[in-house]
VOPAGU-2260 file (C-alpha; in pm, 1 decimal, decimal comma):
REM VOPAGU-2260
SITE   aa  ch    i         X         Y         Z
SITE  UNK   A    0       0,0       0,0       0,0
SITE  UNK   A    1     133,7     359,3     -68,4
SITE  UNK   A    2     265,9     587,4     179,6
SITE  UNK   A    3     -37,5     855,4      92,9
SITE  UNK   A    4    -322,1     572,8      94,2
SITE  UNK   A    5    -187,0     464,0     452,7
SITE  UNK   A    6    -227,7     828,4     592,7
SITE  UNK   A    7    -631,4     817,0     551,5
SITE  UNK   A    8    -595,1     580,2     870,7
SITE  UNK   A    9    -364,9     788,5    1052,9
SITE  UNK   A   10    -532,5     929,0    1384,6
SITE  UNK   A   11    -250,5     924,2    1650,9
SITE  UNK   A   12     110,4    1071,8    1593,2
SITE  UNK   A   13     409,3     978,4    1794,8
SITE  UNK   A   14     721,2    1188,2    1784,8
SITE  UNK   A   15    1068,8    1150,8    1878,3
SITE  UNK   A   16    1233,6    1490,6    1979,5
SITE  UNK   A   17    1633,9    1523,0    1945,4
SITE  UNK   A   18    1684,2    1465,1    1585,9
SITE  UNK   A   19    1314,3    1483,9    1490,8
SITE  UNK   A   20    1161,8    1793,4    1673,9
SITE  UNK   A   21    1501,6    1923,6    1734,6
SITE  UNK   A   22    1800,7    1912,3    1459,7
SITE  UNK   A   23    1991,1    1708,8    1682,2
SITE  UNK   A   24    2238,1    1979,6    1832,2
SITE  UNK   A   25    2240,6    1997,1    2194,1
SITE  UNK   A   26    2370,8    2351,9    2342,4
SITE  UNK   A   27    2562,9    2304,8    2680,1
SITE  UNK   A   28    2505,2    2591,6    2870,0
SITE  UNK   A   29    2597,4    2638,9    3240,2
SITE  UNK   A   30    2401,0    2487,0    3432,8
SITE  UNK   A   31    2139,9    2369,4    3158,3
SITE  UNK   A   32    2095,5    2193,0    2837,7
SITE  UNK   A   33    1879,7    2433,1    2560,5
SITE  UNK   A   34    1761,9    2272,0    2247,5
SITE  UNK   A   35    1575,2    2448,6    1988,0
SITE  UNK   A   36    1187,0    2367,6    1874,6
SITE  UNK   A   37    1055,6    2483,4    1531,7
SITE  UNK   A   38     767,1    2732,7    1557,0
SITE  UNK   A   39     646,6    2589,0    1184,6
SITE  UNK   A   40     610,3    2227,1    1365,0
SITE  UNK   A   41     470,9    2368,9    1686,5
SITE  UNK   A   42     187,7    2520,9    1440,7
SITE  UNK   A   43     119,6    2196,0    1312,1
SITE  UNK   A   44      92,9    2050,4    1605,0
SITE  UNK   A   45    -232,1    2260,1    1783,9
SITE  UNK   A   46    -408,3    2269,2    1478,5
SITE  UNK   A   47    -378,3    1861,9    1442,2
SITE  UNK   A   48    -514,6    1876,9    1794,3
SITE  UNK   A   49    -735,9    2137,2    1706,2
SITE  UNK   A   50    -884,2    1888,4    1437,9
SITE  UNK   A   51    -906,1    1593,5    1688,1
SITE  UNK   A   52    -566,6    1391,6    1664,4
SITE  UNK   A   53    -386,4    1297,3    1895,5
SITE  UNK   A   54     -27,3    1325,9    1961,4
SITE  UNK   A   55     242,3    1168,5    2170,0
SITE  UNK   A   56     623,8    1215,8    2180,3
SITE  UNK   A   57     827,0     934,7    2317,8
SITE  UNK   A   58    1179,9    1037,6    2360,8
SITE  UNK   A   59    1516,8     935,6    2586,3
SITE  UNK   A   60    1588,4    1282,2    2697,1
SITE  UNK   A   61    1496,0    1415,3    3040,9
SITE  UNK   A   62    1395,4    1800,7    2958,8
SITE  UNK   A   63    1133,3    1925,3    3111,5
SITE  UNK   A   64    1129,7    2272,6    2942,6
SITE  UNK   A   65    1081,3    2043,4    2576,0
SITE  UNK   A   66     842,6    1895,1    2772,3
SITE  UNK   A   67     595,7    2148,7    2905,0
SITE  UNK   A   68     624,4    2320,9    2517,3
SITE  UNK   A   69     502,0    2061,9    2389,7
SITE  UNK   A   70     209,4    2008,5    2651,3
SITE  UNK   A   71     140,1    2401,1    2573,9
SITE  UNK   A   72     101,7    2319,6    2200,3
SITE  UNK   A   73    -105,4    2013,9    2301,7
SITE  UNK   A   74      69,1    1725,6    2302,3
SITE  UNK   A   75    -145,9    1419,3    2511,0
SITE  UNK   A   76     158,6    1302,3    2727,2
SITE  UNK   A   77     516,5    1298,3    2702,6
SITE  UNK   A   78     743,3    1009,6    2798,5
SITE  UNK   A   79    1108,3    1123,9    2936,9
SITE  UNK   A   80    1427,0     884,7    2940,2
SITE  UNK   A   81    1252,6     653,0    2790,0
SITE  UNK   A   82    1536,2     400,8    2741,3
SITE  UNK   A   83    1320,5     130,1    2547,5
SITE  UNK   A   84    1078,1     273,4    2316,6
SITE  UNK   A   85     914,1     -18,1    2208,3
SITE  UNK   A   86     816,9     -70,6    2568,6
SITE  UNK   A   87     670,0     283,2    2537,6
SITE  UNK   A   88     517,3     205,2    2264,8
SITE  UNK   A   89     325,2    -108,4    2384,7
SITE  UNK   A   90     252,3      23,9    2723,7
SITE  UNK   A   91      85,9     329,0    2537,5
SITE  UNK   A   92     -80,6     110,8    2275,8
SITE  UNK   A   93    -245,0     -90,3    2530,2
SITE  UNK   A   94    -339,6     187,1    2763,2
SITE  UNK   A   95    -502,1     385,3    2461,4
SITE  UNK   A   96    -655,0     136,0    2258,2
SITE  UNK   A   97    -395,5     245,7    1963,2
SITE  UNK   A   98    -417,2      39,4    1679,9
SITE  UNK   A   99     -55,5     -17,5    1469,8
SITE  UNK   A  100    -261,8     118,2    1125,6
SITE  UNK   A  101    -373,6     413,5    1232,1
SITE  UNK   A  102     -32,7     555,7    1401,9
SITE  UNK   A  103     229,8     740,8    1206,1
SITE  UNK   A  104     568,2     739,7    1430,4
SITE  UNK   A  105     840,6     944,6    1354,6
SITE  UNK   A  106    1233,9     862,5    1413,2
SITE  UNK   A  107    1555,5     882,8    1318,6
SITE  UNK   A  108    1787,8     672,2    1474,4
SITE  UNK   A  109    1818,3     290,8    1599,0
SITE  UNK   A  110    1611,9     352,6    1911,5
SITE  UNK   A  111    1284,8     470,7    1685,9
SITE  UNK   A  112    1378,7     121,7    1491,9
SITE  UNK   A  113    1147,7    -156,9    1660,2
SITE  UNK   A  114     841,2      89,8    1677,2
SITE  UNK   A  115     905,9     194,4    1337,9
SITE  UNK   A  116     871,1    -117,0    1227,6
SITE  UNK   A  117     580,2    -225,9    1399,0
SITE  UNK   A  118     339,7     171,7    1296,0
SITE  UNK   A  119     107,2     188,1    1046,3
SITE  UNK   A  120     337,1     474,1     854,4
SITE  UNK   A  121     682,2     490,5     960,1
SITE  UNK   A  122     815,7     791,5     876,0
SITE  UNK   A  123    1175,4     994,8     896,1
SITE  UNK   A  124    1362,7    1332,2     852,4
SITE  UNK   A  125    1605,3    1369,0     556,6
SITE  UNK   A  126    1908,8    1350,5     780,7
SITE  UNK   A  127    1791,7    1042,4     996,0
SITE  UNK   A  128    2024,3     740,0    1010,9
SITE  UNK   A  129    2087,5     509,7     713,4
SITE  UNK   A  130    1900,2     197,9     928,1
SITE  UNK   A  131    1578,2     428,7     974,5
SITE  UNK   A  132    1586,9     517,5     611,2
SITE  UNK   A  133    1549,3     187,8     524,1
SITE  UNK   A  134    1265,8     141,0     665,1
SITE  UNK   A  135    1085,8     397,4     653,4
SITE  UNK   A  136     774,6     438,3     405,2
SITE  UNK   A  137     831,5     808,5     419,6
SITE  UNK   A  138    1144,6    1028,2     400,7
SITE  UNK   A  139    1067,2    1362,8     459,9
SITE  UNK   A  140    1233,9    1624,7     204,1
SITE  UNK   A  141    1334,8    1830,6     532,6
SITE  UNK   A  142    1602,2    1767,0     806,8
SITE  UNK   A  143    1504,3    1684,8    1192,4
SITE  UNK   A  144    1456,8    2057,8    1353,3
SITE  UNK   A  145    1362,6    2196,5    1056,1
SITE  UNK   A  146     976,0    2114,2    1000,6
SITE  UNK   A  147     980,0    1786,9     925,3
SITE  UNK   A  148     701,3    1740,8    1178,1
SITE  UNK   A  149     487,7    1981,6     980,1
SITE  UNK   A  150     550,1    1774,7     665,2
SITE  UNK   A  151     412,9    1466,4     801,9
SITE  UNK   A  152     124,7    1611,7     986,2
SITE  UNK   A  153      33,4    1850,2     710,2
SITE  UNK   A  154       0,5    1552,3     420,5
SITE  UNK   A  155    -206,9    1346,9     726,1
SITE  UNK   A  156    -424,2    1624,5     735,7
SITE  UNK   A  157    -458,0    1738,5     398,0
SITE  UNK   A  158    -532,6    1384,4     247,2
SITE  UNK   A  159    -802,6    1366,1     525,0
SITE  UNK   A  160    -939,4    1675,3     433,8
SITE  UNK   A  161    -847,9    1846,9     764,0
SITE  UNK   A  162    -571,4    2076,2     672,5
SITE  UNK   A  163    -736,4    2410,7     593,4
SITE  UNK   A  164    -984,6    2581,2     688,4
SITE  UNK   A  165   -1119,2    2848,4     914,5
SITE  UNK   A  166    -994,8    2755,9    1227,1
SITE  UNK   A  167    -648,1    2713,3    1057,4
SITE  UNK   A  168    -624,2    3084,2    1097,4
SITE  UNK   A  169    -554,7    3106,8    1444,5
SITE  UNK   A  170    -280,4    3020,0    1646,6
């Protein structure tokens, strides 16, 4: 089945962060580590919400500032130092009632690899590692950081008919 016919199931997102949300750079600063969100993907985010999807990031980073952003933007719950994702992932599928077809996950390194394989769409940034490309039935055009998230959530919504519209308009 094509990438684009597998999106009309999509309901539920999952995200990493570092390397997906993020480009990957961490910034040590004294006494804290900063890492930069895109505004473009933040967008994307509330209005999928807005429109009734829902949205998870699963990542093995501890920050709580990434965290409570993305909470803000509406994000359902984030799960911090998560060491085994696929553990995540089942805990979360069983707890929500997710079913594999109708989640797009989003990764790009060999910890995304297990729940990549098992989503309905996997799907990766342009700079992700050569393992996740490989599996992967979408590469975005556009590197992690750099609204990569919007790409996948905008074709979701757009083949579902949920892209535009008036309440696209406000933030």
């Amino acid at each position: 089945m094509s990438y684009k016919k597998k999106l009309a199931a999509v309901n539920t997102f999952i995200f990493d962060v570092d390397g997906v949300l993020t480009d990957g750079n961490v910034y040590l600063m004294r006494d804290e580590v900063v890492r930069a969100l895109n505004s473009r993907d933040g967008y994307a985010i509330q209005h999928a919400v807005k429109r009734g999807y829902t949205i998870y990031v699963v990542t093995g980073g501890n920050s709580t500032a990434v965290r409570d952003r993305l909470l803000k933007q509406g994000v359902k719950e984030v799960f911090l130092q998560s060491k085994n994702k696929m553990e995540v992932y089942d805990k979360l599928s069983a707890q929500a009632a997710l079913k594999d077809q109708q989640v797009l996950y989003m990764g790009d390194d060999i910890p995304d690899y297990a729940v990549m394989k098992r989503a309905g769409v996997a799907a990766c940034p342009q700079d992700a590692a050569v393992e996740i490309k490989a599996i992967a039935d979408y590469q975005s055009p556009y590197p992690g950081g750099k609204h990569c998230v919007r790409d996948v959530i905008e074709q979701t919504l757009r083949v579902q008919g949920d892209w535009f519209g008036d309440d696209a308009l406000e933030w």
